[in-house]
Biopython code that builds the backbone (N, CA, C, O; Angstrom):
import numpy as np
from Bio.PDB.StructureBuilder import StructureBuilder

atoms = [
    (1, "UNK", "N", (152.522, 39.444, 82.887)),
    (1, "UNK", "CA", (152.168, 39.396, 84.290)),
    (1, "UNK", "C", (151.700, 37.973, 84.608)),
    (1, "UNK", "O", (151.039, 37.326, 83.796)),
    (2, "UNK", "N", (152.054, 37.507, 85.792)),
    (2, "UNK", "CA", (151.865, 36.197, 85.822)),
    (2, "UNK", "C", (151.013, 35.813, 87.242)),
    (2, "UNK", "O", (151.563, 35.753, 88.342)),
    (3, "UNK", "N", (149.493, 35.552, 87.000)),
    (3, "UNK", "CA", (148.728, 35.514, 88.421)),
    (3, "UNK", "C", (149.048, 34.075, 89.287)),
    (3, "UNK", "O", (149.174, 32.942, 88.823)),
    (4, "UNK", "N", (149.105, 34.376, 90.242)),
    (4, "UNK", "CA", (149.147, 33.254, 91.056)),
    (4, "UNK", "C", (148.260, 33.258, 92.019)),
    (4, "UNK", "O", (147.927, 34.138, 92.812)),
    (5, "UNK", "N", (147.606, 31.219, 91.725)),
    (5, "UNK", "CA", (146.357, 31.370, 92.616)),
    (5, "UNK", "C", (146.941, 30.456, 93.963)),
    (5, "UNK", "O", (147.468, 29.349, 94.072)),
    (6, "UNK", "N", (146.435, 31.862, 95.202)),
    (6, "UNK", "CA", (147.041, 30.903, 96.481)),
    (6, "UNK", "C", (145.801, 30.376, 97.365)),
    (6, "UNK", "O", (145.648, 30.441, 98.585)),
    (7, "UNK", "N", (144.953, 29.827, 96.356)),
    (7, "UNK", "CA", (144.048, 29.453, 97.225)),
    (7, "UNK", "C", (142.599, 29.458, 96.983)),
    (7, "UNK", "O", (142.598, 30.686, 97.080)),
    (8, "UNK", "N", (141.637, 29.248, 96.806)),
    (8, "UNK", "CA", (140.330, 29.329, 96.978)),
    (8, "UNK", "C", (139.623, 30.780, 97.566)),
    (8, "UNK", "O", (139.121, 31.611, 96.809)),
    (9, "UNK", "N", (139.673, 30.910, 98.880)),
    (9, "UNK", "CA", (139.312, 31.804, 100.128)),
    (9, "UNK", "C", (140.633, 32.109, 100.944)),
    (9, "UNK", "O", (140.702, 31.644, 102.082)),
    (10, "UNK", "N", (141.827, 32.955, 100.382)),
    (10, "UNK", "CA", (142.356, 33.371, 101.114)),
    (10, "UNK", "C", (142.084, 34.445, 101.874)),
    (10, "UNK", "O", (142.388, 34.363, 103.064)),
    (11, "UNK", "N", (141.460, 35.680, 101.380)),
    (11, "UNK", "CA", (141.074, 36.633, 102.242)),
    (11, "UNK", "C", (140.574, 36.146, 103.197)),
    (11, "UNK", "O", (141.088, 36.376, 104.291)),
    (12, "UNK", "N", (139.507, 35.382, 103.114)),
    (12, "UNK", "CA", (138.796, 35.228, 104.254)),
    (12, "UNK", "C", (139.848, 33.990, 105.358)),
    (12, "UNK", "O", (139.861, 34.079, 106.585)),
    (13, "UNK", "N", (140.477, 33.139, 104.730)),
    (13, "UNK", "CA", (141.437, 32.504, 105.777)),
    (13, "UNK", "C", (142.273, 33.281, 106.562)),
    (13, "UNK", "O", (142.718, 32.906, 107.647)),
    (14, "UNK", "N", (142.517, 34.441, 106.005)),
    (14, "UNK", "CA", (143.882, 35.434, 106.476)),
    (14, "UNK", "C", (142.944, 36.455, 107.674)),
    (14, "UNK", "O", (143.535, 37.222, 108.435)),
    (15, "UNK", "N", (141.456, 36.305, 107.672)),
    (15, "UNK", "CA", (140.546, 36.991, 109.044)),
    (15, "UNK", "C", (140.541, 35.704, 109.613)),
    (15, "UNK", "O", (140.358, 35.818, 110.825)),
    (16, "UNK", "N", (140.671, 34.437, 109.242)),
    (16, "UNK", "CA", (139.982, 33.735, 110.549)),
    (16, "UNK", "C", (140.930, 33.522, 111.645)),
    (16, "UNK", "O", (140.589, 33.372, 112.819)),
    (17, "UNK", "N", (141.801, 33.517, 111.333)),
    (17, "UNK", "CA", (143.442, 33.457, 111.995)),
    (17, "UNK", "C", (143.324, 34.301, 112.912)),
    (17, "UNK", "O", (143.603, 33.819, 114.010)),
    (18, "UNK", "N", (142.896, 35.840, 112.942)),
    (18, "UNK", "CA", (143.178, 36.892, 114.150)),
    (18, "UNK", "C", (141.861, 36.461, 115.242)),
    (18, "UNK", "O", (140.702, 36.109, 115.018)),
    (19, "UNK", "N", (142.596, 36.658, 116.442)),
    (19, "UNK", "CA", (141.482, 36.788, 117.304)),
    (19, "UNK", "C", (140.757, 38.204, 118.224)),
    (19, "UNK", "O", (141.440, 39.211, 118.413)),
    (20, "UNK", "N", (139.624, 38.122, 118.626)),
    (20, "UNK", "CA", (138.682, 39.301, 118.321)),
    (20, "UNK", "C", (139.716, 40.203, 119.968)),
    (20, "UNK", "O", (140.283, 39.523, 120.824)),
    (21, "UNK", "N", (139.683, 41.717, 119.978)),
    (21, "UNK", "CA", (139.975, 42.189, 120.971)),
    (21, "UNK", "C", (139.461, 41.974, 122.015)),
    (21, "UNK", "O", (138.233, 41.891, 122.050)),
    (22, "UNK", "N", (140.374, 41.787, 123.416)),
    (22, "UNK", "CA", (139.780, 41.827, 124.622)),
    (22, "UNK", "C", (139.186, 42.760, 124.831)),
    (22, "UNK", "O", (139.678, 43.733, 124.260)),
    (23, "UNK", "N", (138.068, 43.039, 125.559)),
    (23, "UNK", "CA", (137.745, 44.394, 126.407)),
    (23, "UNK", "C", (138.435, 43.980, 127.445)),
    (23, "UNK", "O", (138.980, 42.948, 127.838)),
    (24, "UNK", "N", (138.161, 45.705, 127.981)),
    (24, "UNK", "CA", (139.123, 46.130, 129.641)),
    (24, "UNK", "C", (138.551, 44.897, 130.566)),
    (24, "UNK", "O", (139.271, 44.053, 131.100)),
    (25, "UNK", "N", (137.403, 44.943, 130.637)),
    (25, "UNK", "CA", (137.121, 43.828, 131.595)),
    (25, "UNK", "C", (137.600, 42.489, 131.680)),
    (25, "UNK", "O", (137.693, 41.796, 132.694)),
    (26, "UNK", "N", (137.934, 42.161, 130.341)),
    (26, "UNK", "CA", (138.799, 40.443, 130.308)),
    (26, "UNK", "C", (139.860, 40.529, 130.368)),
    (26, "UNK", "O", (140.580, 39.542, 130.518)),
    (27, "UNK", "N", (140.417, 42.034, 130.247)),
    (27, "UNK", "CA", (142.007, 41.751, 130.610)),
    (27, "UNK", "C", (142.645, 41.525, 132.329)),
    (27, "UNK", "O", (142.149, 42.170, 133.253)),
    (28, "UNK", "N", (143.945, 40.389, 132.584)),
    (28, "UNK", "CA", (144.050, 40.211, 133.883)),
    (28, "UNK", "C", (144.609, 41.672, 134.395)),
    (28, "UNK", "O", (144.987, 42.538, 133.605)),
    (29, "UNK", "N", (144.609, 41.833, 135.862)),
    (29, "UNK", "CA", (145.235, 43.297, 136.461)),
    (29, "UNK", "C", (146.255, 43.629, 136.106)),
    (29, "UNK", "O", (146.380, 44.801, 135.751)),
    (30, "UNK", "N", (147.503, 42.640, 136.056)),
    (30, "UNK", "CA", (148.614, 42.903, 135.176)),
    (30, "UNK", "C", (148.715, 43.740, 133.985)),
    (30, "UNK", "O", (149.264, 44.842, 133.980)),
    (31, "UNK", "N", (148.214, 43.230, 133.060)),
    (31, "UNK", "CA", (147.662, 43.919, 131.511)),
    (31, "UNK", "C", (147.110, 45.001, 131.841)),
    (31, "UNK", "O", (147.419, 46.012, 131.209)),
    (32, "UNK", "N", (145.879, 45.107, 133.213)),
    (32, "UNK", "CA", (145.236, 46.592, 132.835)),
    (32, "UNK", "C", (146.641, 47.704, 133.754)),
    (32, "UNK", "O", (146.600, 48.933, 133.810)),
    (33, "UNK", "N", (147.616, 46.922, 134.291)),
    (33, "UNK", "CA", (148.305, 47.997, 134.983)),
    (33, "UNK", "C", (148.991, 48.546, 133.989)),
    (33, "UNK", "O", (149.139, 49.740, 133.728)),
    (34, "UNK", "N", (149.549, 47.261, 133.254)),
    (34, "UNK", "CA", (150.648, 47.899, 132.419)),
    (34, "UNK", "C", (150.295, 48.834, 131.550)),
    (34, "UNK", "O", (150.941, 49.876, 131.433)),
    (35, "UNK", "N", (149.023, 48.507, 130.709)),
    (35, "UNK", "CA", (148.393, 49.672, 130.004)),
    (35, "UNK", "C", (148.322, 51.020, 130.721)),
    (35, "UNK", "O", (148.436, 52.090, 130.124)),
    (36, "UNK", "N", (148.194, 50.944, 131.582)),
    (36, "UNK", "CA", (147.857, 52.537, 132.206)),
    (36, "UNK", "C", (149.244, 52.952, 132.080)),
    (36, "UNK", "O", (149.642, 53.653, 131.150)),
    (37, "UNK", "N", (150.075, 52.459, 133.143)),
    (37, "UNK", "CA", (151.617, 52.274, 133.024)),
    (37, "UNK", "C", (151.942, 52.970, 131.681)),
    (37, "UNK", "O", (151.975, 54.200, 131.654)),
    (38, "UNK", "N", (152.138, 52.382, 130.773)),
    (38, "UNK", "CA", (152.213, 53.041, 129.210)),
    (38, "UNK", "C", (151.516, 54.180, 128.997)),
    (38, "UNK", "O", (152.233, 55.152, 128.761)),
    (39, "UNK", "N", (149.985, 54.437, 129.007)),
    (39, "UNK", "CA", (149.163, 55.307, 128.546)),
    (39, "UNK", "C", (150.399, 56.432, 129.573)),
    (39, "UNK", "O", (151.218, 57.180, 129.039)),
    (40, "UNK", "N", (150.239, 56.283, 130.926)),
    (40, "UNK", "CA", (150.801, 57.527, 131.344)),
    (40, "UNK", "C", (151.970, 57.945, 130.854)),
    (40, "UNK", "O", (152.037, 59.168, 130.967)),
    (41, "UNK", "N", (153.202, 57.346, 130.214)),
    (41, "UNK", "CA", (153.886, 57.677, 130.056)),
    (41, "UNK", "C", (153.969, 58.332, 128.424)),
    (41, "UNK", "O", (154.836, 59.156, 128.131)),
    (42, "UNK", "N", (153.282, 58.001, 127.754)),
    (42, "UNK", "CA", (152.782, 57.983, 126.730)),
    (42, "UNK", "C", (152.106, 59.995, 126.991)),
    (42, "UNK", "O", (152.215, 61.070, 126.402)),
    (43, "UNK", "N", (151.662, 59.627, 127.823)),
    (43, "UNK", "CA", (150.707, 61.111, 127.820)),
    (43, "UNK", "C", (151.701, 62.066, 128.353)),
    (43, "UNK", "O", (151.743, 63.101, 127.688)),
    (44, "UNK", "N", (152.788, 62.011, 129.697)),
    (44, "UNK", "CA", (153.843, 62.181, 130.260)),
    (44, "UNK", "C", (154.391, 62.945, 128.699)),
    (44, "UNK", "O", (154.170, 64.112, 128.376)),
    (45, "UNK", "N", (155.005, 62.108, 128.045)),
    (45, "UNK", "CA", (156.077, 62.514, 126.963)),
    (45, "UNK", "C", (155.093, 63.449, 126.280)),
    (45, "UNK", "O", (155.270, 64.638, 126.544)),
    (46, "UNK", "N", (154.208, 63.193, 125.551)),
    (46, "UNK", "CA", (153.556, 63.928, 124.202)),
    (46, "UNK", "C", (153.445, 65.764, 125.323)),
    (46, "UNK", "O", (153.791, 66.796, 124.747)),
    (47, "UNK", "N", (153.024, 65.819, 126.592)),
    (47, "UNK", "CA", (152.749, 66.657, 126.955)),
    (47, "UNK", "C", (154.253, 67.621, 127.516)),
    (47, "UNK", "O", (154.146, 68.847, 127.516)),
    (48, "UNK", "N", (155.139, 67.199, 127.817)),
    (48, "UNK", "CA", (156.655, 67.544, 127.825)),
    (48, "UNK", "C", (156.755, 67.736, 126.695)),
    (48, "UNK", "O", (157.003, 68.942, 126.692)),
    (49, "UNK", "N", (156.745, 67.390, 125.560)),
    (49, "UNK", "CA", (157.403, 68.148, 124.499)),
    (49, "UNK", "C", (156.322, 68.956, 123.606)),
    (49, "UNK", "O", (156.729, 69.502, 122.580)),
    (50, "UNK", "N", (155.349, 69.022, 123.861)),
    (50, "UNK", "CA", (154.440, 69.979, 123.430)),
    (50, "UNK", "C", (154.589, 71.004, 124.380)),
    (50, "UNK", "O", (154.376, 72.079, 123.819)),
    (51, "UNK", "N", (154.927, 71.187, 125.865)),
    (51, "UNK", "CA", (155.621, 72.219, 126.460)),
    (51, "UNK", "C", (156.761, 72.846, 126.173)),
    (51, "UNK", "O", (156.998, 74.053, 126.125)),
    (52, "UNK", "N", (157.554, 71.776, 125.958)),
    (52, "UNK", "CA", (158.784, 72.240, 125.404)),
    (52, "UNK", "C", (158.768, 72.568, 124.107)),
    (52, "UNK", "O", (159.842, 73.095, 123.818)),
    (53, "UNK", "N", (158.012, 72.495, 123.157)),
    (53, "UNK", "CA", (157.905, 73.341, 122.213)),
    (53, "UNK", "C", (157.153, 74.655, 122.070)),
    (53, "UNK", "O", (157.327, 75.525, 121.217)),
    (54, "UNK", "N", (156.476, 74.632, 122.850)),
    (54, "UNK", "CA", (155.922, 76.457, 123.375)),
    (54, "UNK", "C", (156.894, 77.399, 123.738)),
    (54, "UNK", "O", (157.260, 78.470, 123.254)),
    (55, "UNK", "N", (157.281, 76.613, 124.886)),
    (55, "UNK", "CA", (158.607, 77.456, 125.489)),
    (55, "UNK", "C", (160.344, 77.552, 124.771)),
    (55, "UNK", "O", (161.320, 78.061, 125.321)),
    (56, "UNK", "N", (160.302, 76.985, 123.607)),
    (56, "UNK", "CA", (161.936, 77.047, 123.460)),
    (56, "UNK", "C", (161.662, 77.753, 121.856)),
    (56, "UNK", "O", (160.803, 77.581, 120.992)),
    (57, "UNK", "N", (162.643, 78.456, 121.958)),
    (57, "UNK", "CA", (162.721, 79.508, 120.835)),
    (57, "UNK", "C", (162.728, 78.855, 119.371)),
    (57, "UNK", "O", (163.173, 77.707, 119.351)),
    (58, "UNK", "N", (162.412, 79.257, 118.438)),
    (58, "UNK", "CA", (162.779, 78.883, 117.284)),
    (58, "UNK", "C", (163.819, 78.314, 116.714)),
    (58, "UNK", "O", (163.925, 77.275, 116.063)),
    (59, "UNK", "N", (164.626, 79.177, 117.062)),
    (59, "UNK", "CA", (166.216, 78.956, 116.491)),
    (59, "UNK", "C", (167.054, 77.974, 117.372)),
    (59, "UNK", "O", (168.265, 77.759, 117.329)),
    (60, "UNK", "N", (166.016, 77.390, 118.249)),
    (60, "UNK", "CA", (167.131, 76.262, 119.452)),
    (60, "UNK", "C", (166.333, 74.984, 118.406)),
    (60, "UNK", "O", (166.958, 73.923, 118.384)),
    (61, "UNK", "N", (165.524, 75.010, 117.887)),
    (61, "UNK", "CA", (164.559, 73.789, 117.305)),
    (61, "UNK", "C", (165.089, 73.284, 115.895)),
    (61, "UNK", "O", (165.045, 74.224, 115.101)),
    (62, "UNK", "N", (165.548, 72.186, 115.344)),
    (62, "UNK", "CA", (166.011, 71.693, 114.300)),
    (62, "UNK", "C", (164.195, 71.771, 113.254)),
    (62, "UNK", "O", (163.228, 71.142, 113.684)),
    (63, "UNK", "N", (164.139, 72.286, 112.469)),
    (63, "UNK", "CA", (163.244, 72.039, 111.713)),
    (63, "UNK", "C", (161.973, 73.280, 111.910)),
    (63, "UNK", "O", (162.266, 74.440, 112.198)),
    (64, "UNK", "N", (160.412, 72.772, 111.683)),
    (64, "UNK", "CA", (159.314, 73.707, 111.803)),
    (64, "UNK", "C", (158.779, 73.528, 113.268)),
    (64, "UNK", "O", (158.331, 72.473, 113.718)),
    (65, "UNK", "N", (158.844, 74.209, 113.656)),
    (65, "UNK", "CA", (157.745, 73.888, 115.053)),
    (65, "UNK", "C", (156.276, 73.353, 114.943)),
    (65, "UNK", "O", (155.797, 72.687, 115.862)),
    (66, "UNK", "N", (155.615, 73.629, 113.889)),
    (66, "UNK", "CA", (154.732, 73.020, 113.280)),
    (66, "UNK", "C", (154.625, 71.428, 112.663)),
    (66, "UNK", "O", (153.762, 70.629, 112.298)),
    (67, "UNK", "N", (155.917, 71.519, 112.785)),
    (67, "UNK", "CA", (155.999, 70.045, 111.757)),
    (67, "UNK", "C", (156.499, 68.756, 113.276)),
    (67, "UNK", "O", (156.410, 67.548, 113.492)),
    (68, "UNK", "N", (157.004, 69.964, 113.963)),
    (68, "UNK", "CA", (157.353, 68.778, 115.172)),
    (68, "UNK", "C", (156.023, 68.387, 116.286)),
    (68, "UNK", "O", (155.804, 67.302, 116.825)),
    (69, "UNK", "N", (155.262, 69.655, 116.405)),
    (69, "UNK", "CA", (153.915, 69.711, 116.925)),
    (69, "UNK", "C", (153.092, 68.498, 116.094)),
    (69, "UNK", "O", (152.107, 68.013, 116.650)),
    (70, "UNK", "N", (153.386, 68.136, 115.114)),
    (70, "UNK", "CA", (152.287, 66.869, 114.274)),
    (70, "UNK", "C", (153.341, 65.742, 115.021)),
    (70, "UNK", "O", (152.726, 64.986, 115.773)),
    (71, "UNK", "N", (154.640, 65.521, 114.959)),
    (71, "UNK", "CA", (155.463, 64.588, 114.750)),
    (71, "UNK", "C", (155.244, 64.116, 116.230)),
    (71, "UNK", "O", (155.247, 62.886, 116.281)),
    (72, "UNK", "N", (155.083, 64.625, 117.269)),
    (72, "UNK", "CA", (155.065, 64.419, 118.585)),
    (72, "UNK", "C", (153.944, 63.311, 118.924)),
    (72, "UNK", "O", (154.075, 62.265, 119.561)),
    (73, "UNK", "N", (152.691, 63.911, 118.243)),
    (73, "UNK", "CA", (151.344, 62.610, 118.323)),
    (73, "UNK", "C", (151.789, 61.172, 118.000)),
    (73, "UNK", "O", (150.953, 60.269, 118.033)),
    (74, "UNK", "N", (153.157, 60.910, 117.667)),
    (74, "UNK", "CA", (153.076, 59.607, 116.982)),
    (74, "UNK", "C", (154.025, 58.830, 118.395)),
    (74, "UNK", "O", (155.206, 58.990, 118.705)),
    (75, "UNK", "N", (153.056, 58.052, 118.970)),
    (75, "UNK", "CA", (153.121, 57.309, 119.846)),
    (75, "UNK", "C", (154.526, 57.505, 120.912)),
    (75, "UNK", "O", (154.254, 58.359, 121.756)),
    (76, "UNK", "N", (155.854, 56.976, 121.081)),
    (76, "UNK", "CA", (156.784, 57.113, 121.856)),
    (76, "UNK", "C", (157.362, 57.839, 120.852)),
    (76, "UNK", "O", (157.609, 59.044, 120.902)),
    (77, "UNK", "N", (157.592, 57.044, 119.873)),
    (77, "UNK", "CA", (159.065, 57.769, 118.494)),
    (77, "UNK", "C", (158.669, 59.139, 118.149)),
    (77, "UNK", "O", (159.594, 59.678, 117.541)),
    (78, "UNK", "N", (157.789, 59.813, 118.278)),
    (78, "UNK", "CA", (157.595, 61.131, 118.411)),
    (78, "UNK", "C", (158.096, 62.292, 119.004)),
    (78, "UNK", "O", (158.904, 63.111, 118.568)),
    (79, "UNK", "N", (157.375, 62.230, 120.274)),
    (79, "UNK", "CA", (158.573, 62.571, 121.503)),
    (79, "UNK", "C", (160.170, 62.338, 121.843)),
    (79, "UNK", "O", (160.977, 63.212, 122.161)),
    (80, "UNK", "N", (160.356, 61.247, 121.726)),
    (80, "UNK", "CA", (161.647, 60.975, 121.987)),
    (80, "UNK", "C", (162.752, 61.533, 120.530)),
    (80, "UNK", "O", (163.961, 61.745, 120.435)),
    (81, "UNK", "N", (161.413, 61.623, 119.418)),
    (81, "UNK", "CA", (162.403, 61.833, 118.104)),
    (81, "UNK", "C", (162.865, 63.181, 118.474)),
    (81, "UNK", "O", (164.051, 63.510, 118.479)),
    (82, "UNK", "N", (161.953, 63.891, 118.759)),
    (82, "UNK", "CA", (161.941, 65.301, 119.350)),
    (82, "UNK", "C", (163.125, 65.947, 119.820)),
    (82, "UNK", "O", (163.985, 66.663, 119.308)),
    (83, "UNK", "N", (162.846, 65.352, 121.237)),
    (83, "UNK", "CA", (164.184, 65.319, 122.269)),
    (83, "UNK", "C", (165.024, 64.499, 122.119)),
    (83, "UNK", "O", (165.811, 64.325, 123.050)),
    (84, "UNK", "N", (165.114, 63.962, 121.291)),
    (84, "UNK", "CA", (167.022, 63.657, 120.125)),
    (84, "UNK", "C", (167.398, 64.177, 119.409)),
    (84, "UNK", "O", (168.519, 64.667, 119.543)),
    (85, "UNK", "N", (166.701, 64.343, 118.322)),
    (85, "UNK", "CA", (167.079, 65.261, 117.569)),
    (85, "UNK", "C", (166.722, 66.262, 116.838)),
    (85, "UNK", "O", (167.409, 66.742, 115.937)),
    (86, "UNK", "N", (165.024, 66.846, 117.365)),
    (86, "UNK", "CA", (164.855, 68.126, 117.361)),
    (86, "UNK", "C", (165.294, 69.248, 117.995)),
    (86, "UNK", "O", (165.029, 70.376, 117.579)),
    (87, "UNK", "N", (166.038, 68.998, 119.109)),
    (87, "UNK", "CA", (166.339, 70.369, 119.784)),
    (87, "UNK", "C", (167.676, 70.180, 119.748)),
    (87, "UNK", "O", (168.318, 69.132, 119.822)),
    (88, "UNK", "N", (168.103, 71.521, 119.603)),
    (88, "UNK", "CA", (169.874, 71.554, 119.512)),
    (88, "UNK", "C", (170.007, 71.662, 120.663)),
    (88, "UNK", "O", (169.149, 71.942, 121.500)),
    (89, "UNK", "N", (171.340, 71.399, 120.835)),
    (89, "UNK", "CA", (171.744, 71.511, 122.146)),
    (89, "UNK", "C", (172.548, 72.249, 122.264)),
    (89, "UNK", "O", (172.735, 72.799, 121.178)),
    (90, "UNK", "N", (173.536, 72.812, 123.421)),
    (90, "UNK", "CA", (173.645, 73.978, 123.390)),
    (90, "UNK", "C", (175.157, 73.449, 123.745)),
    (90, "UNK", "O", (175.142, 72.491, 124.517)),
    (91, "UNK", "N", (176.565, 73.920, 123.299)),
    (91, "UNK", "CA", (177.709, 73.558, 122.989)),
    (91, "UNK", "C", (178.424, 73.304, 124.558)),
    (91, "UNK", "O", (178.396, 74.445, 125.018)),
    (92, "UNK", "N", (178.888, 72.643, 125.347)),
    (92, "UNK", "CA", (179.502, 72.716, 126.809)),
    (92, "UNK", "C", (181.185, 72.554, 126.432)),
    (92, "UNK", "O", (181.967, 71.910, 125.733)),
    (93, "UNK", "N", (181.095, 73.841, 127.630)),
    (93, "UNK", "CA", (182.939, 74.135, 127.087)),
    (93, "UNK", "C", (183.545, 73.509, 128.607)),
    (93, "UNK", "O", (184.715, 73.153, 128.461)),
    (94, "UNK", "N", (183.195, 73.361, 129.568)),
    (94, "UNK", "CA", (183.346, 72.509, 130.869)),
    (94, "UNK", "C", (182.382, 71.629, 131.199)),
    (94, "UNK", "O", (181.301, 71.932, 130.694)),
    (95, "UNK", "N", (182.365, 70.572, 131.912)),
    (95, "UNK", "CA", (181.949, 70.043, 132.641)),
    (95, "UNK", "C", (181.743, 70.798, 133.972)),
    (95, "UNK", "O", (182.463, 71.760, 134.239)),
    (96, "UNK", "N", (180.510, 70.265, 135.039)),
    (96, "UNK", "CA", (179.849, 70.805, 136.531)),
    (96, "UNK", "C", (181.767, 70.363, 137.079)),
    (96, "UNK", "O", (182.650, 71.103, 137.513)),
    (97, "UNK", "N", (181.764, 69.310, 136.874)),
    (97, "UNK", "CA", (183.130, 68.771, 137.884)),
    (97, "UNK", "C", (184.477, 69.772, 137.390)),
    (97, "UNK", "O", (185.273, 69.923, 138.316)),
    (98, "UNK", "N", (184.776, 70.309, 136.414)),
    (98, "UNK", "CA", (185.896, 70.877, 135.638)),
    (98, "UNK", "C", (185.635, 71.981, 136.219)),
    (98, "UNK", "O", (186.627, 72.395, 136.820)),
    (99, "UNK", "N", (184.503, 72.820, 136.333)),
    (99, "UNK", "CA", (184.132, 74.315, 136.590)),
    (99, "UNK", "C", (184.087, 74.454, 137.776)),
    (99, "UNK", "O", (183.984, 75.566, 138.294)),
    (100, "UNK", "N", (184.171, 73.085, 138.606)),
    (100, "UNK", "CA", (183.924, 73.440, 140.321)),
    (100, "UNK", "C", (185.445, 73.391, 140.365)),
    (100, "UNK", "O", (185.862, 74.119, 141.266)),
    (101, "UNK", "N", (186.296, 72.847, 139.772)),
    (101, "UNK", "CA", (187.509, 72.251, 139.820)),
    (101, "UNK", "C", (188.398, 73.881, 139.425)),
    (101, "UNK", "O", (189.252, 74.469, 140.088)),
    (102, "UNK", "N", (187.910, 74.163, 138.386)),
    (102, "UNK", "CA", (188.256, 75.490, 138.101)),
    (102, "UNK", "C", (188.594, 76.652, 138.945)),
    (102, "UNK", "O", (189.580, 77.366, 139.126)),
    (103, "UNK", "N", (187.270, 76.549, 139.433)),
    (103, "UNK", "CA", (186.803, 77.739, 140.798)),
    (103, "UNK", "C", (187.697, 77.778, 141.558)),
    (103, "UNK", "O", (188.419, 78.757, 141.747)),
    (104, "UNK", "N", (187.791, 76.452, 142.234)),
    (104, "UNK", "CA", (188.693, 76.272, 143.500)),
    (104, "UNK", "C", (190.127, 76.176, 143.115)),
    (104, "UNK", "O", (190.946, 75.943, 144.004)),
    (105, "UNK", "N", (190.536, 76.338, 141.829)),
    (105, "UNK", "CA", (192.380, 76.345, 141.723)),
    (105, "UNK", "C", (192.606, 77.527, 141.178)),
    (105, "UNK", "O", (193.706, 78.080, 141.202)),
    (106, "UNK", "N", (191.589, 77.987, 140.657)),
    (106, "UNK", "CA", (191.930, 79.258, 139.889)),
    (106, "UNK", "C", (192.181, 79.161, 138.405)),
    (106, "UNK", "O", (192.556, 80.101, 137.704)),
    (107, "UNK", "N", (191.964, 78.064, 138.039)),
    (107, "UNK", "CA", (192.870, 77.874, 136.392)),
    (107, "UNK", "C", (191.605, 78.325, 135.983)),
    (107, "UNK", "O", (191.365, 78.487, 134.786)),
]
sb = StructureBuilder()
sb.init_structure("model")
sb.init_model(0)
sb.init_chain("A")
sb.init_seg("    ")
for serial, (resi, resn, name, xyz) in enumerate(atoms, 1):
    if name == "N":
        sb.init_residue(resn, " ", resi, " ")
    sb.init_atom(name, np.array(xyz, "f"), 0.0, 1.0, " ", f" {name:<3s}", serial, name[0])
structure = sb.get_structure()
């Protein structure tokens, strides 16, 4: 095994580098919009598919309902993993335009 020394005080060089968090108050209106902006949508999604996992049957759901109920908390890729590719979808043998098209010729 071969140690390599990078330094004297690297740990502590590798904290002095970050700088400390803003609070809400130092951020400009921009920043605090966009945050909300996000938070809502953020809250928007996690709460849509925690609905939509109450309401949709077992057997429409790829996987545990339990396991997607944890998977959902994880920020956007949660939700959206969800509603990609946790829920099956359900097979379409027409299109709205083919079936109106249908109607009216008779085929």
């Amino acid at each position: 095994m071969v140690a390599v020394n990078m330094g004297k005080n690297v740990h502590g060089n590798m904290h002095t580098r970050h700088t400390r968090k803003k609070k809400w108050s130092e951020l400009s209106p921009m920043a605090r919009f966009g945050t909300i902006v996000t938070a809502t949508v953020q809250l928007t999604l996690l709460i849509a598919a925690q609905r939509d996992l109450s309401r949709r049957p077992a057997g429409e759901i790829r996987g545990s309902k339990a396991l997607w109920r944890v998977a959902t908390f994880v920020n956007f890729i949660g939700p959206a993993t969800y509603f990609t590719v946790g829920v099956k979808r359900r097979p379409t043998t027409k299109s709205a335009p083919q079936a109106a098209r249908a109607r009216f010729t008779g085929r």
